[in-house]
C-alpha positions in Angstrom: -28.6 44.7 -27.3 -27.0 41.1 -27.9 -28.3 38.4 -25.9 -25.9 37.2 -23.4 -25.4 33.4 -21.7 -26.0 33.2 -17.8 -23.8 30.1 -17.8 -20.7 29.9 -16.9 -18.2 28.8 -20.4 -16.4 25.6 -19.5 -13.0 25.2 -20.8 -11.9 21.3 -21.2 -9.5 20.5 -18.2 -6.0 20.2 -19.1 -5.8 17.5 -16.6 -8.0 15.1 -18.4 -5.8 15.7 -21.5 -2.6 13.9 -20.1 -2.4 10.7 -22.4 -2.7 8.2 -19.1 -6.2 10.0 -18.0 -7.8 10.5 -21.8 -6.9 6.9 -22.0 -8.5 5.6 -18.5 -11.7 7.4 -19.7 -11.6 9.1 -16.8 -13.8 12.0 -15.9 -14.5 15.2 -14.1 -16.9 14.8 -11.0 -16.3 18.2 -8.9 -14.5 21.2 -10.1 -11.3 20.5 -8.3 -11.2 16.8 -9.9 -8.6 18.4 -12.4 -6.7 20.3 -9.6 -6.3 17.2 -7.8 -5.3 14.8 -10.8 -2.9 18.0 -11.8 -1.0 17.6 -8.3 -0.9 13.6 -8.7 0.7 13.5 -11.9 3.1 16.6 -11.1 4.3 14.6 -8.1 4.9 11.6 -10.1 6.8 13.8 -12.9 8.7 15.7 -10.1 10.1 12.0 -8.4 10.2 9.5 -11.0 13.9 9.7 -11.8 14.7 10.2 -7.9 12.8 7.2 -7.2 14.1 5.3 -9.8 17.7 6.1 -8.7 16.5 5.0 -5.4 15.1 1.9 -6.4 18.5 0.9 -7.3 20.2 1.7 -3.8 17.1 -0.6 -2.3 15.4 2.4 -1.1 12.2 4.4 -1.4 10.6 7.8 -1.3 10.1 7.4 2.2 14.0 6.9 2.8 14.5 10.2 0.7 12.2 12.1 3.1 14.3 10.6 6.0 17.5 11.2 4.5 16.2 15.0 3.1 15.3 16.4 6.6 18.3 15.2 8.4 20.4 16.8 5.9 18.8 19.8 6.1 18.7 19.1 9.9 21.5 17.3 11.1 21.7 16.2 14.5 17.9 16.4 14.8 16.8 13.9 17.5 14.5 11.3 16.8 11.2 13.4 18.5 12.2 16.0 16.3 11.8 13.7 13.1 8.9 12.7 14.3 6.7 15.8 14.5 8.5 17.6 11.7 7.8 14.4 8.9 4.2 14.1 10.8 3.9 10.4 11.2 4.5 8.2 14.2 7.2 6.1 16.0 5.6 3.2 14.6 6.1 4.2 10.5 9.1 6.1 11.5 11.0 2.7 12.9 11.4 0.5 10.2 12.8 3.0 7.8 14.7 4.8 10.0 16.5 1.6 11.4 17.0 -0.1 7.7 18.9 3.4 6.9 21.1 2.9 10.4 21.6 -0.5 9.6 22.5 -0.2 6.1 25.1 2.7 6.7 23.3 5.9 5.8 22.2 7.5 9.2 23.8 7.7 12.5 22.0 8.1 15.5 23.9 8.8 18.5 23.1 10.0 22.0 23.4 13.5 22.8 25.8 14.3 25.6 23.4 16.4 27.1 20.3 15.0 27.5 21.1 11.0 27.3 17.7 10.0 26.6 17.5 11.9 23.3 19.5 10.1 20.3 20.9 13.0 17.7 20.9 11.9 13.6 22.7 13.0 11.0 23.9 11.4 8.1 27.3 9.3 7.5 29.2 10.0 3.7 27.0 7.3 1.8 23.8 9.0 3.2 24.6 12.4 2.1 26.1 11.3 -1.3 23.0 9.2 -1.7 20.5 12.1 -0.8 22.8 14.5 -2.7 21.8 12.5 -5.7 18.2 12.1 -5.3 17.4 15.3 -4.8 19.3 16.4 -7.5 16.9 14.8 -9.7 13.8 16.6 -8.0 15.6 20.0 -7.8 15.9 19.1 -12.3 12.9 18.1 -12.6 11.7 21.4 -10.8 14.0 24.1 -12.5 12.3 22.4 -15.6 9.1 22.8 -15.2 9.9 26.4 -13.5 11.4 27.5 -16.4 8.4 26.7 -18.6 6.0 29.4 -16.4 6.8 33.5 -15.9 8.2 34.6 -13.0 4.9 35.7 -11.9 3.0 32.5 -12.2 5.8 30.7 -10.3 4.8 33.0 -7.1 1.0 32.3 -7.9 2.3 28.6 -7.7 4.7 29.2 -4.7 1.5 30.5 -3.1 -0.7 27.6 -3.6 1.7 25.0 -2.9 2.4 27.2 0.8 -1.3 27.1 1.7 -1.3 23.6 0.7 1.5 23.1 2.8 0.4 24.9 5.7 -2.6 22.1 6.0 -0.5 19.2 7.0 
C-alpha cells in the first residue's frame, strides 16, 4: 500500500496573490488571514467608483449609508437611524446635519408623536443616492456574474451570518 501524508496539503491563498498584498510582502498568520484580506479588498472593489462619485458631491461612505437606509426607509425617525446603522447620537450628528444642511435629507416632526423628527430624502438626496448605489449594485452584478448560481448562495450565506453579528 502507498504511503500516505498525515498533513494537511496547503494551497497558496488567493488573497496574498492580489498585486497590492504580493507587493506589501505581506503574509499569512492564522488561517482566516486570507478570508479577512479577501473581504477588505472586496469592499474596496465593491465602493471605489461610489465613493469616488461621492467624493465629488463632498460626501463620503458614511453619507451613502445615511442616504441608503432612508431611501429604503423613508420617514424613519431619527431613533430608528440610530439602532438600525448601529452607532450613536454622537457619530450620527454631524453627518446627518451636514446632509440637512446641504439639501439632501429632511427631517421633520411627526404629527403624531412631536418629540420624534421623521427623515426622508428631498430630490437631490435621492438622485444622489440613486447614483451611488448604482455603482455598488455594478460592481456587484459583476462580480456575481463571474461565480455559478450555486456559489452565489454559498456566498449569500456567509455574507448573512456575517451580517447577523453586528
Amino acid at each position: 500500500m502507498p504511503k500516505t501524508s498525515s498533513k494537511p496539503i496547503h494551497l497558496p491563498n488567493p488573497a496574498f496573490e492580489l498585486p497590492r498584498v504580493a507587493r506589501a510582502g505581506m503574509r499569512e498568520l492564522h488561517p482566516q488571514d486570507g478570508a479577512l484580506l479577501l473581504m477588505h479588498f472586496a469592499f474596496r472593489g465593491l465602493v471605489v467608483k461610489a465613493d469616488a462619485f461621492l467624493a465629488e458631491h463632498g460626501l463620503s461612505r458614511v453619507h451613502h449609508r445615511l442616504l441608503y437606509a432612508v431611501a429604503r426607509a423613508e420617514g424613519i425617525s431619527i431613533g430608528q437611524l440610530i439602532e438600525l446603522l448601529g452607532v450613536t447620537k454622537q457619530a450620527m450628528h454631524r453627518p446627518l446635519k451636514f446632509l440637512q444642511d446641504a439639501g439632501y435629507v429632511v427631517a421633520e416632526r411627526d404629527a403624531n408623536e412631536h418629540r420624534t423628527k421623521r427623515l426622508r430624502l428631498t430630490a437631490l438626496g435621492a438622485r444622489v443616492e440613486k447614483l451611488a448605489s448604482k455603482h455598488e449594485r455594478e460592481a456587484m452584478e459583476s462580480a456575481l456574474q463571474t461565480v455559478s448560481p450555486n456559489e452565489q448562495d454559498a456566498w449569500r450565506k456567509v455574507m448573512t451570518a456575517l451580517a447577523r453579528l453586528a
